[in-house]
C-alpha positions in Angstrom: -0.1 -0.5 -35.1 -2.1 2.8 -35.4 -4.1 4.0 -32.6 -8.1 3.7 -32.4 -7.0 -0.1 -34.1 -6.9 -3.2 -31.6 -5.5 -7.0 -31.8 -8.2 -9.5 -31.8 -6.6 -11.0 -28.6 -7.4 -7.8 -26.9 -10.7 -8.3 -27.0 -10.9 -10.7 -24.4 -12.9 -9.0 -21.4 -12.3 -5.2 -20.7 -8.4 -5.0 -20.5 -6.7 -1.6 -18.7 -3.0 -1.0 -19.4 -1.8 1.2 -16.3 1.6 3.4 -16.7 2.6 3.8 -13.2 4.4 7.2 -12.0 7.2 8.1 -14.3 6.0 6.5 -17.3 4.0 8.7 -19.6 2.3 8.8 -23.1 4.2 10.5 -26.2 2.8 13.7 -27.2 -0.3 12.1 -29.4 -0.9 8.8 -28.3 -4.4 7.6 -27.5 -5.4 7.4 -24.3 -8.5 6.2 -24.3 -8.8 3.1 -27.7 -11.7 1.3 -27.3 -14.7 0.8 -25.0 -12.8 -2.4 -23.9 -9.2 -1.5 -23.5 -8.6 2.0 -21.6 -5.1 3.1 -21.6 -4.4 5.5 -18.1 -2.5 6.8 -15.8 -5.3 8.3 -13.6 -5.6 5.7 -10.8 -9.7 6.9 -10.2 -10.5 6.9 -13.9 -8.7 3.0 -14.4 -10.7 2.1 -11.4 -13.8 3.0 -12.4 -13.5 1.3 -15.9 -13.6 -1.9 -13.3 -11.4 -4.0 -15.8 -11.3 -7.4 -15.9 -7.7 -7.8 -16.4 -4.8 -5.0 -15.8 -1.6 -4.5 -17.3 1.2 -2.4 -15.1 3.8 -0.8 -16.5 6.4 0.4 -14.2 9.7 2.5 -14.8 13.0 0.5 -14.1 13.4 2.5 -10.6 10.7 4.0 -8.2 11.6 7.8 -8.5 9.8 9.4 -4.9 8.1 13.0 -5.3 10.0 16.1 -3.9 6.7 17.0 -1.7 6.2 14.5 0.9 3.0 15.0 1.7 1.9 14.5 -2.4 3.7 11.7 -2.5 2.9 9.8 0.4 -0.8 10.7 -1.2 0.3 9.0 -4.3 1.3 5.7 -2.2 -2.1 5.7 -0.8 -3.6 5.9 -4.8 -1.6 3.5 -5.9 -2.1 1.0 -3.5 -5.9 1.2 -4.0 -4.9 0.4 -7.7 -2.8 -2.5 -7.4 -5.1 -4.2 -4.8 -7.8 -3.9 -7.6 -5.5 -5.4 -10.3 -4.7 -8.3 -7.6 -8.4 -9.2 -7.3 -9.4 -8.6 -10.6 -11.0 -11.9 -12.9 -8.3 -12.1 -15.0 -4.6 -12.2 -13.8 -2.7 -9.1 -14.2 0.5 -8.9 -16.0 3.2 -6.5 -14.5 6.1 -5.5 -17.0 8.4 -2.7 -16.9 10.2 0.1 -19.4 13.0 2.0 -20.0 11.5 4.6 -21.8 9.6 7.7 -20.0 7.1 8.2 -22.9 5.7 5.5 -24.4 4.1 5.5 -28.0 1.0 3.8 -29.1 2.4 1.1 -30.2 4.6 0.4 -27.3 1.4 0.3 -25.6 -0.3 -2.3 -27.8 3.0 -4.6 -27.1 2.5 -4.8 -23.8 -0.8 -5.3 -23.7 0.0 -8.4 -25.6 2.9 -9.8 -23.8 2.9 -12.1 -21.3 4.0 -9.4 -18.7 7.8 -9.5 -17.2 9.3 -9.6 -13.9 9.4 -6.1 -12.0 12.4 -5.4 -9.8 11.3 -4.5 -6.3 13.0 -1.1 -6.8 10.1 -0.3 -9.3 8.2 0.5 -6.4 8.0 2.6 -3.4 9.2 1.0 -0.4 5.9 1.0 1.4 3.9 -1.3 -1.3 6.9 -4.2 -1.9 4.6 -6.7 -1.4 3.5 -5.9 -4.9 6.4 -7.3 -6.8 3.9 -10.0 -7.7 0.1 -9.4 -9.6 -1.3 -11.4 -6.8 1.0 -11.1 -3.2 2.3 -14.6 -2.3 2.9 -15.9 1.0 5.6 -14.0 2.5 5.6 -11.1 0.3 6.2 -8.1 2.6 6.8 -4.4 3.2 8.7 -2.6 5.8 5.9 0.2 6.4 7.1 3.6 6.1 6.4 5.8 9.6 5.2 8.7 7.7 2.2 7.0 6.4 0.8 7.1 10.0 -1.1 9.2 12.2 -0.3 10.2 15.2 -2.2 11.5 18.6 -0.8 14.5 21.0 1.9 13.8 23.1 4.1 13.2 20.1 7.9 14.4 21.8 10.0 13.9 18.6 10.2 11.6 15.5 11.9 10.5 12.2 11.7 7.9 9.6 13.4 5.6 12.2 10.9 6.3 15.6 8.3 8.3 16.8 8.2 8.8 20.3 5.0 9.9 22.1 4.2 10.7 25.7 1.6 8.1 27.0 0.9 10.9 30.2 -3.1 11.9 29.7 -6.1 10.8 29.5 -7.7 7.8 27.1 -7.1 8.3 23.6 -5.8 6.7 20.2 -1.7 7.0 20.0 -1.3 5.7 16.5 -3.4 5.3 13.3 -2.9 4.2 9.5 -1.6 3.6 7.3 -4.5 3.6 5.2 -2.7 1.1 2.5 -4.9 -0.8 0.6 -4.3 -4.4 0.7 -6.5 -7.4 -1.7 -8.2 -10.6 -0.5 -6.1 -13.0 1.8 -5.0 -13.2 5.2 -2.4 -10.4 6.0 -0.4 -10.1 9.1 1.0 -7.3 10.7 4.3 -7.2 12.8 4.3 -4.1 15.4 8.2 -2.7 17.2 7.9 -0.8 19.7 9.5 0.3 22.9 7.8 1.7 26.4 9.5 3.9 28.6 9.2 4.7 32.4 6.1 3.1 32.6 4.2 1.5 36.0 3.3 -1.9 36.2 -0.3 -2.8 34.8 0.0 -0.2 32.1 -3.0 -1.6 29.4 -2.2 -0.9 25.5 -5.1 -2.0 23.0 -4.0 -2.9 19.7 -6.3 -3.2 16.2 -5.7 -4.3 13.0 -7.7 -5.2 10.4 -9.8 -3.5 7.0 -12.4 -0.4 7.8 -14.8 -2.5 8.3 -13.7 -5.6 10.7 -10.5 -6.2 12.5 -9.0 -8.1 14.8 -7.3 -6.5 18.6 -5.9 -7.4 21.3 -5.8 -5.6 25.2 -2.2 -6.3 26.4 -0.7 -5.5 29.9 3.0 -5.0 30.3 4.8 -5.2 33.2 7.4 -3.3 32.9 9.7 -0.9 30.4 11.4 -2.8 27.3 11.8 -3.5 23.4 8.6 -5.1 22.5 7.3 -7.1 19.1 3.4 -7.8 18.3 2.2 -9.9 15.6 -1.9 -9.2 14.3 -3.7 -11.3 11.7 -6.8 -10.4 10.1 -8.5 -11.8 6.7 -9.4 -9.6 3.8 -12.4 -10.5 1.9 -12.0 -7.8 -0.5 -9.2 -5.2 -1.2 -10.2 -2.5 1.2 -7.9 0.1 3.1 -5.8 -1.2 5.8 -5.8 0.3 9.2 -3.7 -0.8 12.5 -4.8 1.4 15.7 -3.0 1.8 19.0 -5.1 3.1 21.4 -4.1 4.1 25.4 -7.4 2.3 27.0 -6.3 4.1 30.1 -5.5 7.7 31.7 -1.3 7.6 32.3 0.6 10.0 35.0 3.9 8.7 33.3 5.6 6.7 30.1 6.4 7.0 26.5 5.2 4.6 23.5 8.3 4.7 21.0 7.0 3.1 17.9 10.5 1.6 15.6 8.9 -0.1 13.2 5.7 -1.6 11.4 5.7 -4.5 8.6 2.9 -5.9 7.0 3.0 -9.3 5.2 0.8 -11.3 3.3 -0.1 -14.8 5.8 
């Protein structure tokens, strides 16, 4: 089918067909077809043509970015992307490709299929919970460590733990990971480990969307392995933020954070 042309069933509401990261256009093919069907691979310009039904096209494996930093940046944009699609009217249709460059017409096929299944691998760790259009119960993602901030006292830390010194006055220990997350009830599952601290020692604990979130105010007793579970309800996709924040001045301890899962509830 030539470019500039579209199917009749296209026409159905505005439509946006999405090649994620590592799938590209052939040198020629339209971008941009018709004022109701955008083709992109710009997260900010597909969002703001607010279509009413999405069409993702992945590549047959997630392939990370060589910079950290840019690609932890390009988790963060694409999660805003597919919280969108998961909200959007219409439901979205997620298929993937072999091919790198896709032609025109390629394009125009799978805006018209049904969508296929997407191995998990299509995706980066971090936004698994994304296999399906819309997250189901249970859907989940093992949270990379990177995608969080972190206040001073930080000793060492890895992809595995981040160890930080609790001694000091009142101030946030850990912040993120900014991953935007659709409408539903999402839970968040916390490991962590504290080290050579006194009794009463008070952690606070938020989770939640930028807006509203749930917390808790916890006392431990005593050093150990620890495991907390936080629910809060998305009305909207929005960014996702869990906070741990010391509530109190320390003379001793360490917070070791192992671990951070979210799920959809």
């Amino acid at each position: 089918m030539a470019s500039g042309q579209t199917n009749a069933s296209l026409l159905n509401g505005r439509k946006c067909v999405f090649l994620m990261p590592g799938v590209s256009l052939a040198e020629g093919a339209c971008y941009v077809v018709k004022d109701d069907l955008l083709i992109s691979t710009m997260v900010a310009e597909a969002l703001a043509f607010a279509p009413d039904q999405w069409t993702l096209v992945f590549p047959e494996k997630w392939v990370p970015f060589n910079d950290r930093v840019i690609e932890l940046a390009r988790i963060r944009d694409l999660a805003r992307l597919l919280a969108a699609a998961a909200d959007a009217p219409q439901p979205s249709k997620l298929t993937t490709t072999k091919e790198a460059r896709l032609s025109s017409e390629d394009i125009f096929e799978y805006a018209n299929d049904e969508g296929r299944a997407v191995d998990v691998r299509s995706l980066p760790d971090s936004l698994a919970f994304y296999i399906n259009p819309r997250p189901v119960k249970g859907a989940a993602a093992d949270i990379s460590l990177d995608l969080f901030n972190f206040g001073r006292g930080v000793l060492s830390e890895d992809d595995r733990h981040v160890h930080i010194d609790l001694t000091g006055g009142t101030r946030p220990l850990v912040w993120g990971p900014h991953v935007a997350l659709p409408k539903g009830l999402w839970a968040l599952r916390l490991n962590f480990e504290l080290v050579d601290i006194g009794p009463g020692r008070k952690l606070r604990f938020e989770w939640g969307h930028m807006s509203k979130f749930s917390s808790q105010e916890l006392t431990f007793e005593r050093s150990g392995h620890y495991q907390l579970d936080l629910q809060a309800e998305w009305t909207q996709a929005d960014l996702s933020e869990m906070r741990v924040l010391l509530p109190t001045g320390a003379f001793a301890g360490e917070f070791i954070l192992r671990g951070c899962m979210i799920e959809r509830a």
